[in-house]
C-alpha positions as CSV (number, residue, x, y, z in Angstrom):
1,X,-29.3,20.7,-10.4
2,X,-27.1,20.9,-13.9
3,X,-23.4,20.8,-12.9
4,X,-22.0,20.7,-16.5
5,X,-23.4,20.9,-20.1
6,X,-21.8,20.2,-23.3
7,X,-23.4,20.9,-26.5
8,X,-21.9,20.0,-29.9
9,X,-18.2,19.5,-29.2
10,X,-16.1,18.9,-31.6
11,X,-12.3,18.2,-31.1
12,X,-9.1,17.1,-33.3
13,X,-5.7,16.6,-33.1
14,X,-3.6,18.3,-36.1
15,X,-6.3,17.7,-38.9
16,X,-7.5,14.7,-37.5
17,X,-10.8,14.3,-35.9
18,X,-12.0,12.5,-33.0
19,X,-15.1,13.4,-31.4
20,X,-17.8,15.1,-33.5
21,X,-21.1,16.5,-32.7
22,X,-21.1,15.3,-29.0
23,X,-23.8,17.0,-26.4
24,X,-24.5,15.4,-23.0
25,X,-24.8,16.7,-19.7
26,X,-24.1,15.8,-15.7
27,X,-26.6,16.4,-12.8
28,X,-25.9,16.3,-9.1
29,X,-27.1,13.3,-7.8
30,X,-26.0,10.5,-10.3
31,X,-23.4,8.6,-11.2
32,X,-22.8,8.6,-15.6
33,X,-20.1,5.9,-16.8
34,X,-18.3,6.9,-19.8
35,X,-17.6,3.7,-22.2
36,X,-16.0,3.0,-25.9
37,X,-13.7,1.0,-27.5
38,X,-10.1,1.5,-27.0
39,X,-8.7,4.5,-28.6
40,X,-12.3,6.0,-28.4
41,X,-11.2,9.0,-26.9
42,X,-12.8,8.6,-23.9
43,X,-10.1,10.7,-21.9
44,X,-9.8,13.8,-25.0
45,X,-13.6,14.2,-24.0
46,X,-13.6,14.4,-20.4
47,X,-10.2,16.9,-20.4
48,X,-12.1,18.7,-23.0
49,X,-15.2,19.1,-21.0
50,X,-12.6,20.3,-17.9
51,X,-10.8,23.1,-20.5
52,X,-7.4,21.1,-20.0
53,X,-8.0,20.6,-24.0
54,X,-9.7,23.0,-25.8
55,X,-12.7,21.8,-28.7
56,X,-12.8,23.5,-32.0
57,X,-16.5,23.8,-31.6
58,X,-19.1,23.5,-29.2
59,X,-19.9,24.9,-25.6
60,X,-18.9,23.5,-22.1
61,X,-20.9,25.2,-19.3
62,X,-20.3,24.3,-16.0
63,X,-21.7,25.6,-12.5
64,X,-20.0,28.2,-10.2
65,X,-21.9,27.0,-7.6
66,X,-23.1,23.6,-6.0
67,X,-26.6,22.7,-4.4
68,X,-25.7,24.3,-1.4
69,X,-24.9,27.8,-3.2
70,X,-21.5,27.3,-2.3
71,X,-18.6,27.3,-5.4
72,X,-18.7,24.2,-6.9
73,X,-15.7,21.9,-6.0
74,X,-14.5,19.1,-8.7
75,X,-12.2,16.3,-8.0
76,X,-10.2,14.7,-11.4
77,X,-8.3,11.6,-11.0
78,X,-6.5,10.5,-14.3
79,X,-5.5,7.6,-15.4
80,X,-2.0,5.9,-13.5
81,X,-1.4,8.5,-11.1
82,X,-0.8,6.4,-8.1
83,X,2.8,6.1,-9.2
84,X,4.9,6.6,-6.2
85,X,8.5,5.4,-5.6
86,X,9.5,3.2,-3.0
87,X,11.5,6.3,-1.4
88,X,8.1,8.4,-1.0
89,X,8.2,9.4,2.1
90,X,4.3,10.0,3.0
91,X,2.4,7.6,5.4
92,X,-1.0,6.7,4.0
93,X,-2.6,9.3,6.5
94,X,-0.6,12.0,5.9
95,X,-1.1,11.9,2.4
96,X,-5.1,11.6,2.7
97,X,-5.1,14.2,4.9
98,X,-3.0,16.4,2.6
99,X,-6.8,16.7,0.7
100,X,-8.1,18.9,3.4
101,X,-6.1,21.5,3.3
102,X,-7.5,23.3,-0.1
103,X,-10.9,23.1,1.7
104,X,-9.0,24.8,5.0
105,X,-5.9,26.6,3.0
106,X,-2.7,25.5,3.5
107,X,-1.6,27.1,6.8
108,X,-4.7,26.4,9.0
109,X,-4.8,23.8,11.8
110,X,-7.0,20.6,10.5
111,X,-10.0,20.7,13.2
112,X,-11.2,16.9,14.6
113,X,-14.1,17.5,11.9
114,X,-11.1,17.6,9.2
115,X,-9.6,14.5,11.3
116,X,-12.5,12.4,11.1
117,X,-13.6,12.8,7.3
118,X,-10.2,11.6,6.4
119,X,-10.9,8.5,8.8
120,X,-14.2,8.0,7.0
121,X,-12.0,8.6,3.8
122,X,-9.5,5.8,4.5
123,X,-12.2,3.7,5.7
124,X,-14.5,3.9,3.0
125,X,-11.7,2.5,0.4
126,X,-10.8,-0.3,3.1
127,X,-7.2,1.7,3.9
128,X,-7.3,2.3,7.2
129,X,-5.6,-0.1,8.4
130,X,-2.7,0.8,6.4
131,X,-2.9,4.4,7.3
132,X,0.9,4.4,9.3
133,X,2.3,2.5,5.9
134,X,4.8,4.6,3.5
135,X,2.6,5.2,0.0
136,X,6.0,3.8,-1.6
137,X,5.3,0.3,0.4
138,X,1.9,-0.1,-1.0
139,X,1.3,-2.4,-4.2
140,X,-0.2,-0.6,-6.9
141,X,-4.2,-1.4,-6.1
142,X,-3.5,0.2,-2.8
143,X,-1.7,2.9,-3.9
144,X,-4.8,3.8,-6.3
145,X,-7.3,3.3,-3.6
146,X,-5.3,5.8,-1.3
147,X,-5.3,8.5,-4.0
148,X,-9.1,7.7,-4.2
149,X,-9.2,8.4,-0.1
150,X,-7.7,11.8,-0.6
151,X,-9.6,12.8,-3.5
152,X,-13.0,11.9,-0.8
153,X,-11.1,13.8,1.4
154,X,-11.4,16.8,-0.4
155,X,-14.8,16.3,-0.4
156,X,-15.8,17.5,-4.2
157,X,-19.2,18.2,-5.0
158,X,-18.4,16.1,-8.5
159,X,-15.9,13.2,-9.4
160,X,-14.3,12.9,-12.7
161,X,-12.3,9.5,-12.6
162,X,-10.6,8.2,-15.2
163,X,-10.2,4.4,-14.8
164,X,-10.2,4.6,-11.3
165,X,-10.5,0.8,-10.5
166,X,-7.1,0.0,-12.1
167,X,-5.7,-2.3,-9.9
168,X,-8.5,-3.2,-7.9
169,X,-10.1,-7.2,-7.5
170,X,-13.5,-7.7,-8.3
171,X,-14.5,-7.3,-4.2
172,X,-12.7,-3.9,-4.3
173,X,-14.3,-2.8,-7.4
174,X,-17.8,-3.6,-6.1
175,X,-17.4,-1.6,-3.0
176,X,-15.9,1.3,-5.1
177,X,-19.2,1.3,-7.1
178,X,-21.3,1.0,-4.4
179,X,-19.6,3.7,-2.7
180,X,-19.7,5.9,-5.7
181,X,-23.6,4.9,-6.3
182,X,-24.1,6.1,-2.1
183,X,-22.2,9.4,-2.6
184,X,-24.5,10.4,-5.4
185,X,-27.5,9.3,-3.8
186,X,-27.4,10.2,-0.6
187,X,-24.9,13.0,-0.5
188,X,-25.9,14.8,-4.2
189,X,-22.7,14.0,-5.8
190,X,-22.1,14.0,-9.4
191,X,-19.9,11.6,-10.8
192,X,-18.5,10.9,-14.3
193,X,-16.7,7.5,-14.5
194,X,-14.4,6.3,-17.7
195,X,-14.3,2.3,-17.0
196,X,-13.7,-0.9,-19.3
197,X,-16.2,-2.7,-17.2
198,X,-20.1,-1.3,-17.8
199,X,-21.6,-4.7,-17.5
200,X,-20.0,-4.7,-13.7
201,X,-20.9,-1.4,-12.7
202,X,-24.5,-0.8,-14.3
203,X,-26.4,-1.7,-11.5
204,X,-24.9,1.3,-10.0
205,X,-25.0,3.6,-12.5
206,X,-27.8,6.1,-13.5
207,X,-26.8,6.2,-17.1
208,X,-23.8,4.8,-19.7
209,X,-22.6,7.5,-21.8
210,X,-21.0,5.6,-25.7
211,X,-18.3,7.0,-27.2
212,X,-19.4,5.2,-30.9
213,X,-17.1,5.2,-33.9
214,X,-19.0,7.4,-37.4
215,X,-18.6,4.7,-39.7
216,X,-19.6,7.2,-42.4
217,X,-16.1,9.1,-41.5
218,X,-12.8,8.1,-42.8
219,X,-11.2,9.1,-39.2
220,X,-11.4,7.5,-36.1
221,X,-14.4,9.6,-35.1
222,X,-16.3,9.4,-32.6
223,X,-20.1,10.4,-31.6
224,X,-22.1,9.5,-28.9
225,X,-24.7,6.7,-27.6
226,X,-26.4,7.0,-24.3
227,X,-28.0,4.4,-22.5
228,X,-30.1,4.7,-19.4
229,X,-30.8,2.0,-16.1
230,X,-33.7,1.8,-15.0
231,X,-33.9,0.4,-11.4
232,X,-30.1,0.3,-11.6
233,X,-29.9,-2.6,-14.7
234,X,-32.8,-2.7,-17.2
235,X,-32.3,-1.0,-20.2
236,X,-34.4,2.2,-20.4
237,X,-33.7,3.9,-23.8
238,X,-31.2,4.7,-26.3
239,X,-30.3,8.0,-27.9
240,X,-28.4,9.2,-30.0
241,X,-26.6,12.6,-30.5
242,X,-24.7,12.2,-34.3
């Protein structure tokens, strides 16, 4: 099922602009990466494609409902949110647990079904055992991994993460992917993944969206390659949309 569809977006900032003619789309199911050299603006498209910024031209379409026919729920982690003081007073727990409550609203008792996802949560980001620890304790990989646990908390039919892997060794990153790569699979997920690192996570991925500079322009304007994995690595085809 389509989740979201862009077609022909165009944005700037003042006069200036940045993404031109870009058209891509996002099924449930699989996991898209989101690549491009630094300043590319990676994160202007994604908060364009969520309405937080709004493109000059070009359409965003996105589902009201999910594969179940229920309303379609999205999950957005930005860059460097997991920026808690030392004084924060949440435990690990009680901050992952915190994600059930939109599902629930906010003065309903949390049922054992509610108790358990945000074990699996904790567990699935290897946090568990830190789950009585103050979030101000935590050193910043752990910090970012318990934001992650709440956002699976929430349990959103599609992730939009914004280098979510900030922080994390090369062991955590892998079981991040791989977790990412299950929840699409096997659960119908969509995610959309900004990362540095699309060598590392490719054999996960279904596809590598390009943000690729218009040489012809005399901005720093981007357009878009896509690239998709076959069997999770090989190199499939290449299109592009400029």
């Amino acid at each position: 099922m389509r989740y979201i569809t862009v077609k022909n977006l165009a944005f700037q900032y003042d006069k200036e602009p940045v993404l031109d003619n870009i058209s891509y789309h996002l099924d449930s199911g699989e996991f898209v990466t989101l690549t491009g050299e630094n300043g590319a603006a990676k994160t202007t498209l994604v908060k364009a494609t969520l309405g937080i910024l709004k493109p000059q031209v070009g359409q965003v379409e996105i589902s009201k409902t999910s594969t179940s026919g229920q309303k379609l729920r999205m999950a957005y982690l930005p860059q460097q949110v997991a920026s808690f003081s030392a004084g924060f007073p949440s435990t690990v727990y009680e901050f992952v647990k915190s994600g059930r409550y939109p599902r629930k609203g906010w003065f309903r008792k949390l049922t054992a079904h509610d108790e358990e996802h945000v074990k699996i949560s904790l567990e699935s980001v290897g946090m568990w055992e830190q789950r009585h620890e103050r979030l101000g304790s935590l050193s910043g990989g752990q910090k970012q991994r318990a934001v992650i646990a709440r956002m699976f908390a929430s349990d959103p039919d599609i992730f939009i993460l914004d280098e979510p892997t900030t922080g994390m060794d090369i062991h955590s990153k892998e079981e991040f992917y791989g977790l990412m790569h299950h929840s699409a699979k096997h659960h119908g997920k969509s995610v959309l993944m900004i990362t540095h690192d699309p060598d590392d996570v490719k054999t996960f991925a279904d596809r590598n969206i390009h943000l690729l500079r218009n040489q012809d322009s005399p901005w720093r304007c981007f357009n878009l390659h896509e690239t998709h994995h076959h069997s999770g690595a090989a190199l499939d085809s290449e299109v592009e949309h400029a």
